[in-house]
N, C-alpha and C positions, 0 to 999 in steps of 0.2 A: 504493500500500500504506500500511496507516495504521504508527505507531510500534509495536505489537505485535501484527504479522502472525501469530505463530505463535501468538498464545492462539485463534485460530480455528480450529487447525488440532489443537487440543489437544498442542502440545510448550510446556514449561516455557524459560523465558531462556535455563539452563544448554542447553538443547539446539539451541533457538536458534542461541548460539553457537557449538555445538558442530559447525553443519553449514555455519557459515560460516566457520569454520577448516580442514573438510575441502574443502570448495568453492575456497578463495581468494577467493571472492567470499559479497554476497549472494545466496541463492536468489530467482529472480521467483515470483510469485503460483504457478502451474502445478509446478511442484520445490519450491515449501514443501508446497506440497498432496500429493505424491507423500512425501515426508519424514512428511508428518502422519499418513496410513495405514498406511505402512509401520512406522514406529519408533512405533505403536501398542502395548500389551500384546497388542492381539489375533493383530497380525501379527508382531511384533519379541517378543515374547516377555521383554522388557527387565526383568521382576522375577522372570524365571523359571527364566531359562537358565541363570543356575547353579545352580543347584539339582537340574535336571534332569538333569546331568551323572554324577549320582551313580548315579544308575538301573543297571543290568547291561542290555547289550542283543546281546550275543552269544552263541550258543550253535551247536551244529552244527543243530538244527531251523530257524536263522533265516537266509531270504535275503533279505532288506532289512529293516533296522532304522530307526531315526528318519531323520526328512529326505526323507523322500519324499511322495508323495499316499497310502501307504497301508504299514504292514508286512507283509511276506510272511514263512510259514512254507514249509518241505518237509511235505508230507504222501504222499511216496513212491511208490513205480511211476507216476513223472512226473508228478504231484500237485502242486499247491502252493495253498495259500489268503492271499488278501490279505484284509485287516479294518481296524478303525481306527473310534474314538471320537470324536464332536465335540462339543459345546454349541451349542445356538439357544434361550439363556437370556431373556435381552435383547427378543428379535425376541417369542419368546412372552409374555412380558408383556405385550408392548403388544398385538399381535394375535395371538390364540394361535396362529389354525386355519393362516395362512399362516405364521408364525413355524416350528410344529411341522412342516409340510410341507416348506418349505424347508430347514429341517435332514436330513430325510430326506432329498430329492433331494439336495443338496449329500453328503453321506456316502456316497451311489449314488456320484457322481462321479466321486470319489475313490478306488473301490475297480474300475470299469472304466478310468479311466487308467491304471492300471495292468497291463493288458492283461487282466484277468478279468472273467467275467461273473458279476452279482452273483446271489446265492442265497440272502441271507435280511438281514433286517434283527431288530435290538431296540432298546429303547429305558429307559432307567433315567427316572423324570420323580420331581419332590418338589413339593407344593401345601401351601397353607395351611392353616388351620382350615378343616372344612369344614361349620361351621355360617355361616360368611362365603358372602354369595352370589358375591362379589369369585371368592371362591375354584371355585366350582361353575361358575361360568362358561369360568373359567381351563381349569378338569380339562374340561369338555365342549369346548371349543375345540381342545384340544391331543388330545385323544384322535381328535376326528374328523379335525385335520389329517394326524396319522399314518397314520389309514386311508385317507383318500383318496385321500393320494398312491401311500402302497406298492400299497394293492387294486389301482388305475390301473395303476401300471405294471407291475401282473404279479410283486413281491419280495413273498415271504410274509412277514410278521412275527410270528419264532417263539417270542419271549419277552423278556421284561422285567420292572420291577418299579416298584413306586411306595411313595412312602412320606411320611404328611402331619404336619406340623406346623407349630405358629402361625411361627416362624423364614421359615419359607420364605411366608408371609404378602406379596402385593404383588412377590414374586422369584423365581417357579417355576422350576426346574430341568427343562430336555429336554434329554436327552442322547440321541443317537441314534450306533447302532453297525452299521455293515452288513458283510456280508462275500462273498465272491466264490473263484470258481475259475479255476485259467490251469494251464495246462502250464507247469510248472517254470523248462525251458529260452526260455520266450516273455515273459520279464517286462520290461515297458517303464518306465519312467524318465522325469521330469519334464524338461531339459536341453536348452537349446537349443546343440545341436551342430551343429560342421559350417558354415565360413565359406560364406558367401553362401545359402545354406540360406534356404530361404520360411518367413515366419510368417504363418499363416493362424488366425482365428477361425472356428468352425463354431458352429452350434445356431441359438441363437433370436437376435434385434434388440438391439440395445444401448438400451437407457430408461432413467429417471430414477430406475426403480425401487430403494432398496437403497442410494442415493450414501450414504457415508459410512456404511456400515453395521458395518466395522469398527472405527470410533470412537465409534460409539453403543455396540457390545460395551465398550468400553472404559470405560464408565461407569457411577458411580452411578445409580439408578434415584429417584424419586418420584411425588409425584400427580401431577405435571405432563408426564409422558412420554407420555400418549395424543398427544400433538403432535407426537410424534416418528416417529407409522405411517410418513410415508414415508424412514425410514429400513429399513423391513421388504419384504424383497424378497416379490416376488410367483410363484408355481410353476406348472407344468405338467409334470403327469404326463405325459400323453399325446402333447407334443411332448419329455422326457425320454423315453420310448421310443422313439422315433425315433434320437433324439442317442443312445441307447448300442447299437440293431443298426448305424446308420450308424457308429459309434467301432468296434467291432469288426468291422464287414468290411473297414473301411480296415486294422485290425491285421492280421485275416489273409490278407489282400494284400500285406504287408510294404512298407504305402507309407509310414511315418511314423519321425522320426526320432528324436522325445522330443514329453510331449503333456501337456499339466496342466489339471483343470478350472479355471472363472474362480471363484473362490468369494469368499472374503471381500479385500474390495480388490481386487475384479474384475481389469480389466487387468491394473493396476498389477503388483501382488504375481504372478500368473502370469508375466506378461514379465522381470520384475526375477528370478523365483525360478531359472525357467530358465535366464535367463541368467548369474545367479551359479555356480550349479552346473556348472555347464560353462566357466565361465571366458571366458566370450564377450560380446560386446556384441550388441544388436539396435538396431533402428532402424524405428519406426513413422509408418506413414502414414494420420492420425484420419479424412482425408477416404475411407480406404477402408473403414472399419470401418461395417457393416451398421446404421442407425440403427432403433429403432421412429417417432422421431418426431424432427421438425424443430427446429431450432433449439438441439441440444447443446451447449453448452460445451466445450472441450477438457477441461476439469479433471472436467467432469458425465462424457463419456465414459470418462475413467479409472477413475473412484471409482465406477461404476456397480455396482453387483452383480444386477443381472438376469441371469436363471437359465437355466437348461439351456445353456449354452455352453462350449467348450474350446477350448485353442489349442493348435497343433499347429505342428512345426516340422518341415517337410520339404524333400524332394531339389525342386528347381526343375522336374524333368520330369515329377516324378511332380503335380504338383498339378492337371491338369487332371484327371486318373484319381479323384484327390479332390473333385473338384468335381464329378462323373460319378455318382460314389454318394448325396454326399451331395443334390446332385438329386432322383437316385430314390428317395429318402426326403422329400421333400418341404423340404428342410433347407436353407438357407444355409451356403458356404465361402467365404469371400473372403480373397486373399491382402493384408493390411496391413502389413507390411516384411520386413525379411528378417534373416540372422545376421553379425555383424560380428564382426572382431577387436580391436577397441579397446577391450574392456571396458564400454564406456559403453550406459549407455542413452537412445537419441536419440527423441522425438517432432518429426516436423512435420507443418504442415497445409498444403497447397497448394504445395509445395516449401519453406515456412516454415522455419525449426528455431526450434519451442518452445520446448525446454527440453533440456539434456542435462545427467545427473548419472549419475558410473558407478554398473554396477546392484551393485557391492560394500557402496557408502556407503549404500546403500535395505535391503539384506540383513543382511552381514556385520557393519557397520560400526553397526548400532543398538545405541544405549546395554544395558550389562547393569547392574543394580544390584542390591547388596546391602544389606536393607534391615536399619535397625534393629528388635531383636527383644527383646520383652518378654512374661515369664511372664504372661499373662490374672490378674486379679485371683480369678475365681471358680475359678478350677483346682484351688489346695488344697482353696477350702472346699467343691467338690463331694462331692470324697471323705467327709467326715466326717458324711454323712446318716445317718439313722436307717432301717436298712433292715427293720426287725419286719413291718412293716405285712401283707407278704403270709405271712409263717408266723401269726398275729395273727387271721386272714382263719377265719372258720368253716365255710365251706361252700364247699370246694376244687372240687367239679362245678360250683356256679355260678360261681365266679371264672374258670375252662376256659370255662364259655360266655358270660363277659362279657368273654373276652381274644376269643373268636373272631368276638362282634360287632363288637370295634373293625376300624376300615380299616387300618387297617397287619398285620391279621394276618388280617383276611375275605377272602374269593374275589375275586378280581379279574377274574372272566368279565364282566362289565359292559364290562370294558375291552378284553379281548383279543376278547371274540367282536365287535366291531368291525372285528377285524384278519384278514385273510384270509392264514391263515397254511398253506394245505397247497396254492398255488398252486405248479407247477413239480412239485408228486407227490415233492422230498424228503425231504417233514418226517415221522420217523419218532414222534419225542418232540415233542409239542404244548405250546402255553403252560398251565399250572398246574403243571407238576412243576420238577423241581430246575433244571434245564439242559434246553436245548432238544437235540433229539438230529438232524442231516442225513445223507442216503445220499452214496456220493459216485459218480456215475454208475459204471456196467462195474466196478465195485468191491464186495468184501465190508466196506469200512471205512467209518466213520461219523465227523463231525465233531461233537461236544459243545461245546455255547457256555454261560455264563452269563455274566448280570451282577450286581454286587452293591455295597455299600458300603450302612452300618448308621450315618446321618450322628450320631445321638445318641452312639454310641461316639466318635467321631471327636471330638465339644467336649468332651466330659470326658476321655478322654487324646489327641489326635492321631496320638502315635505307636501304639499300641496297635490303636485304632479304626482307623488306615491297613493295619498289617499284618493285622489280624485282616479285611479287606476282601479283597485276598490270598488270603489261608488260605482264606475262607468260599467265593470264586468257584471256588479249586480243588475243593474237596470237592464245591461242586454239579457239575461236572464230571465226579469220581472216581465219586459216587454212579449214576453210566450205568454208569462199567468203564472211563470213558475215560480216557488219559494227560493232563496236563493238559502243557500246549506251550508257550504264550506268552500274553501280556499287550497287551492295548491300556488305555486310561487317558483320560477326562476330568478335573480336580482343579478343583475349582469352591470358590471361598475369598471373602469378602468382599475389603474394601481392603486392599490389601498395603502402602501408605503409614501404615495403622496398625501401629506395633509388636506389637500384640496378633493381631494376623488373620496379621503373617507368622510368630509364633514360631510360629501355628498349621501354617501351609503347610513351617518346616522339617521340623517333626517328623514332618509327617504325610508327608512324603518323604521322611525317613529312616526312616519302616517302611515304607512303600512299598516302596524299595528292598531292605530289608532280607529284608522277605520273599519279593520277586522271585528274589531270590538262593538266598536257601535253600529253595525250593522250584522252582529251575531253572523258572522261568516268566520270561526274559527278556523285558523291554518293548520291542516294537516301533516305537512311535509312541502320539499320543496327543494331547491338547488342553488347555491352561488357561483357564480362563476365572474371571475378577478381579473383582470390583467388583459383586457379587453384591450389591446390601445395597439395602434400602426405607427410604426416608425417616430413613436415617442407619444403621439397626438390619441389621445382618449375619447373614446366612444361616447355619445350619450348617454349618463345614466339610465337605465331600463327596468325596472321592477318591474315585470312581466305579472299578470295575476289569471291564474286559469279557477274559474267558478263554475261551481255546480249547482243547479237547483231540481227542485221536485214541483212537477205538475202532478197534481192529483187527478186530474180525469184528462185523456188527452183530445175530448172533445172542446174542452173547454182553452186550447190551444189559441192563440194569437199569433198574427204573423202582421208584416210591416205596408203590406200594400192596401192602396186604397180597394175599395170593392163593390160601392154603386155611388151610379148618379145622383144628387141631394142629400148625401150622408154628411152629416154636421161633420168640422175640421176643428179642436181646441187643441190647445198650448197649456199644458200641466205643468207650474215653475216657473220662477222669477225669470224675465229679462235683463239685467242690468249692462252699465255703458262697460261692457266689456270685450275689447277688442286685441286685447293684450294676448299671444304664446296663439294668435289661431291663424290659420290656415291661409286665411286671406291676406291677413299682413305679409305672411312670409312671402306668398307670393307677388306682393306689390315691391317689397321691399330689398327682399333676400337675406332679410336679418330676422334673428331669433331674440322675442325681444318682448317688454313686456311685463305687466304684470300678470301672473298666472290669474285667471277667472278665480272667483272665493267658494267655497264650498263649506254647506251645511247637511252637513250628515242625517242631523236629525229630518232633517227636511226629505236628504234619500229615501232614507227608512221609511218613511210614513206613504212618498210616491212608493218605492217596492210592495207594500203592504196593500196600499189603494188598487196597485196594478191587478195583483194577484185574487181580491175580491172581486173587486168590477170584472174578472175574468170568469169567473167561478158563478155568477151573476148572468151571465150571456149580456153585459152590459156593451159591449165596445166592439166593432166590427173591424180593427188595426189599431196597432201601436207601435208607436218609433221610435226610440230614443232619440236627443237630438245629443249631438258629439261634434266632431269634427268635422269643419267647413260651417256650425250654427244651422240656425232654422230652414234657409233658404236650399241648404242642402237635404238635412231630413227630410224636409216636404218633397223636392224634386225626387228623391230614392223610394218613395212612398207612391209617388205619380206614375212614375217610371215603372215600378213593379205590376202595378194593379191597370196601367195604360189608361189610367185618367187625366183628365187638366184638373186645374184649380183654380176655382173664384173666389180671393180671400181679401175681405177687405177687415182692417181694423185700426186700435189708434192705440198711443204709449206716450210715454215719456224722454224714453233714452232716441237714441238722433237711429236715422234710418241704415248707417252700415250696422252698427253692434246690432241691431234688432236684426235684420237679414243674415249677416255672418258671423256676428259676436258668439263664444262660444263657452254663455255661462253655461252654470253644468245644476245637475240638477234635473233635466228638463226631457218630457215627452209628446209627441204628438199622438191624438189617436182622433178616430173616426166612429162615428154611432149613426141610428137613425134616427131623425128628429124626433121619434115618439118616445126615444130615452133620455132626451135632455134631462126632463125634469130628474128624472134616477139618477141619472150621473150627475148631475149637480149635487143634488141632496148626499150622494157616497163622497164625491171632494171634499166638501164641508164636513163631513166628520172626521176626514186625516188632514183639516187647516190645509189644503191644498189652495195653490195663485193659480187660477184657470183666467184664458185669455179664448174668447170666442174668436175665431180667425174667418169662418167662412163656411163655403159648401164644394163638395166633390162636383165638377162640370167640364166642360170643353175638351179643347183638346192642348190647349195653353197654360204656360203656367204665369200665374194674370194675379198678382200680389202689389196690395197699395195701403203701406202703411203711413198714415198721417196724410203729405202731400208728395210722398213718395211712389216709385211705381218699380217691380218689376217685372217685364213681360219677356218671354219665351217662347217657343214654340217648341212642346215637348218631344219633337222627331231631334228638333237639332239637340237638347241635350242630350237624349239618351244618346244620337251618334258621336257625340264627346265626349261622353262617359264609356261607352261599350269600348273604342277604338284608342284611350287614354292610353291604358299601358302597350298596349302591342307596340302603335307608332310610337311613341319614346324609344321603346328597347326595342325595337325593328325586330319584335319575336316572327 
């Protein structure tokens, strides 16, 4: 070993010595290297965990919270759904299509270790300019790896979102979020229990592929990473269908004891995770582990992250029963050691002992820090821009079809119809609307999923932009009828060793939390991922928020389009002069800038709560959240779907751009028949809801005149600037 074994291993001196103080000795090569994956960011979580702490993660809806492969909800008459967020940021940079794949399968993983079969995947992704071909490349790589894999293996992909700027330049963002069903009472557990107990590896060969992929996560990025492919694991849909019918007839055979996928720090972090959780030790034997190819290292076999594989820990009689199935699937089971009581975790190779370091010092025992934190220098002077430019703006129709040309507010069918989202026959709500909406078999009840996070809110206030991330996933949720439940989480932040990047990440997890809490959407689990940044320059903070909610009847379902002629049009939620962090500015301006819109939770709460009755009611014929690009956009995605015009006339206070584009938050539109006004009035009034009567469903224009304002349309021409927005930009 040379005089500073651990700069290779990416641990700093201090930790160094930190692990040859808990050791009494020094580690050899083999245990610094299990040290170096482990007490990573990616796996040790070591600038994050406190932080994380602060989150709410209990409620009566939730049967496993953080710490496991995946969080489970109740969703009742013996229901339950597993879900969970992860990043394959890193990986897709360098190689998008296998980067993006493997994220998906790996997230599949995770959500049938759990003992569920998975039933829908989404995915949140952010790209760069997309006049960069850097960047077009990126977005077609990553799009096609997400299809591939899910089409393959039969998980529909029922929604998602993207959203581009030059920030995420050279440092795309995939996040990939899957989720699954299990009988309540059948939920399995990561844990290696149970002294003398088999550890068994199943799936595919152990390869080269992937070594060190969890400390490549852990880094800065530059031009020089294309050298870095093989640190990007390589996938198989079609041998991952195998590994999840084979994972689940071993489950319902009742042969397995506790079972975790191998994902980031393959082995390692599986063995070690297991075994801390349970309190137990394991003991591994390299020469029985399944190789793809000769000549492996012991330390290559650990650090491998080659894909579609699990480990399993089971009863000694039952493993041939396991080897039996997994057979008949064409699959690999080999038993590699077994559960010990000493805590420790033993590798040898030929009766060898490599290395033994208990599996607490790899888990429990990784540094946490608290980093120094400093206000970002541009954070006041954002606030202080000059926001005129869109009331200023002369022709309010064309400004609507030069917001719906841009990608961040155009159709994103380019993307999803790649995605073969209504395999399995439960996707009731398809990708372009709010939330995606699932049946849930022998059931009248529906699962509503969104995901969200608005990363430009997020650099101009963190706290604000986190919780208003929050708020926005519930309301696309609410906007079905559905409850919204619980929370899963990505938080994707440049370097947290800058003082700047973490004051970002406290804040932006203290509305995080915040708004978890006041909107009883407890976080389940979730993922960080650090060191986002290109060639020095840091990504948009991104707290990513995937939500789930429970419709109770899926007749009582909402969707966003208008649906007949003379159906009343109202505005549920404040308007205020807020023109700050929205869509339209950016585009007049090309500055990010602003004060973030204000947000009142309580006031969420009470519209999610209104939505979900008036649903339940057969009060409301549509519902839309308004978000990004403000009212004038909602409305037009509402028109656009349902192919109606709209006659809206009304009158306010605040000046005519924030009213049309301003992008307070808070807010919904929906649609009724005049003979439910009075209903729907009388239900706002009891959740203190701001309604603003707008108008009635008519023509074929979109024909809006507020005070002594006007804006007119003709809805052919926007839907052809919205349909044709992303293709011509990215010349797909």
């Amino acid at each position: 070993m040379t005089d500073t074994p651990y700069l290779e291993q990416n641990l700093t001196l201090d930790e160094y010595q930190a692990i040859i103080k808990l050791m009494g000795r020094k580690p050899n090569a083999l245990e610094l290297a299990l040290f170096g994956v482990m007490w990573s960011e990616h796996c040790g979580y070591k600038n994050s965990r406190a932080e994380l702490k602060k989150f709410p993660t209990k409620g009566p809806q939730v049967l496993q919270g953080p710490g496991e492969n995946a969080g489970v909800v109740d969703l009742g008459d013996g229901w339950a759904l597993a879900f969970k967020m992860e990043s394959h940021n890193h990986p897709s940079a360098i190689e998008p299509y296998q980067g993006a794949a493997t994220g998906v399968g790996g997230i599949i993983r995770d959500i049938f270790a759990m003992g569920a079969r998975p039933i829908a995947s989404l995915n949140s992704l952010r790209f760069g300019d997309l006049s960069l071909p850097k960047t077009r490349h990126l977005l077609r790589g990553v799009v096609a790896g997400i299809g591939g894999y899910g089409n393959c293996l039969g998980v529909p992909t029922v929604g998602g979102e993207v959203f581009f700027h030059p920030s995420f330049n050279g440092n795309p963002l995939v996040n990939a979020m899957s989720l699954g069903l299990l009988k309540s009472q059948r939920l399995f557990k990561g844990q290696a229990a149970g002294l003398g107990n088999v550890v068994m590896v199943v799936g595919a060969r152990t390869g080269r592929d992937g070594i060190k992929g969890a400390s490549f996560a852990s880094e800065e990025l530059s031009e020089s990473d294309p050298d870095k492919r093989p640190n990007v694991q390589v996938g198989d849909p079609f041998m991952e269908k195998l590994l999840l019918e084979a994972t689940l007839e071993i489950l319902d055979n009742d042969l397995v004891v506790g079972l975790q996928d191998l994902g980031a720090a393959g082995l390692t972090s599986s063995a070690a995770e297991m075994a801390s959780r349970a309190g137990t030790g394991l003991v591994m034997d390299l020469e029985k582990v399944p190789l793809r190819e000769l000549g492996l290292a012991p330390w290559e076999i650990m650090l491998s992250e080659s894909q579609e594989r699990m480990l399993l820990v089971v009863e000694p009689e039952k493993t041939e029963a396991i080897a039996r199935i997994f057979d008949k699937w064409d699959l690999k089971a080999a038993a590699i050691g077994e559960v010990t009581g000493d805590g420790d975790f033993v590798l040898r190779l030929n009766g060898e002992e490599l290395s033994r370091v208990p599996a607490a010092y790899l888990t429990d025992k990784a540094p946490v820090y608290i980093r120094d934190r400093k206000e970002p220098a541009y954070y006041q002077e954002k606030k202080k821009a000059d926001l005129s430019l869109v009331n200023k703006y002369a022709d309010y129709g064309e400004l609507l079809t030069r917001l719906l040309s841009s990608p961040n507010l155009g159709s994103l069918a380019w993307v999803y119809e790649q995605y073969d989202s209504m395999v399995g026959l439960n996707t009731v709500i398809r990708p372009g609307g709010d939330a995606a909406l699932l049946r849930i078999p022998e059931s009248a009840k529906g699962i509503a999923i969104a995901v969200d996070c608005d990363s430009r809110k997020v650099y101009l206030d963190p706290y604000l932009g986190a919780a208003a991330a929050v708020a926005e996933a519930a309301l696309n949720v609410a906007v079905t009828g559905a409850r919204p439940l619980a929370i899963t989480n990505c938080l994707n932040f440049g370097n947290p060793e800058d003082p700047e990047i973490y004051w970002q990440f406290v804040k932006a997890t203290d509305g995080l939390a915040a708004a978890a809490a006041a909107l009883d959407t407890p976080v389940t689990g979730g993922n960080v991922s650090f060191y986002n940044e290109w060639n020095g320059a840091a990504i948009f903070p991104t707290p990513t928020i995937g939500l789930v909610g429970l419709l109770e009847n899926l007749n009582d379902r909402l969707t966003l389009d208008f649906k007949n002629q003379g159906d009343l049009v109202y505005l549920l939620g404040e308007t205020l002069e807020e023109l700050g962090a929205s869509e339209a500015h950016y585009l007049l301006s090309g500055q990010d800038e602003g004060p973030v819109p204000s947000l009142d939770l309580a006031k969420v709460k009470a519209l999610c709560r209104f939505l979900e009755e008036a649903a339940k009611r057969r009060l409301l014929k549509s519902a839309h959240d308004v978000s990004n690009g403000g009212l004038a956009v909602a409305l037009t995605e509402g028109a656009m779907a349902g192919d109606f015009g709209l006659v809206l006339q009304w009158t306010g206070t605040v000046t005519p751009g924030a009213t049309f584009f301003g992008e307070s938050q808070g807010r919904a539109v929906v649609s009724f028949t005049p003979t439910k006004e009075k209903d729907f009035l009388s239900l706002a009034a009891q959740f203190s809801l701001t309604v603003t009567k707008l108008g009635q469903v008519g023509g074929q224009d979109l024909n809006l005149t507020y005070n002594d304002a006007t804006l007119i349309a003709p809805l052919t021409q926007l839907k052809k600037a919205w349909a044709e927005a992303l293709t011509t930009l990215a010349a797909l």
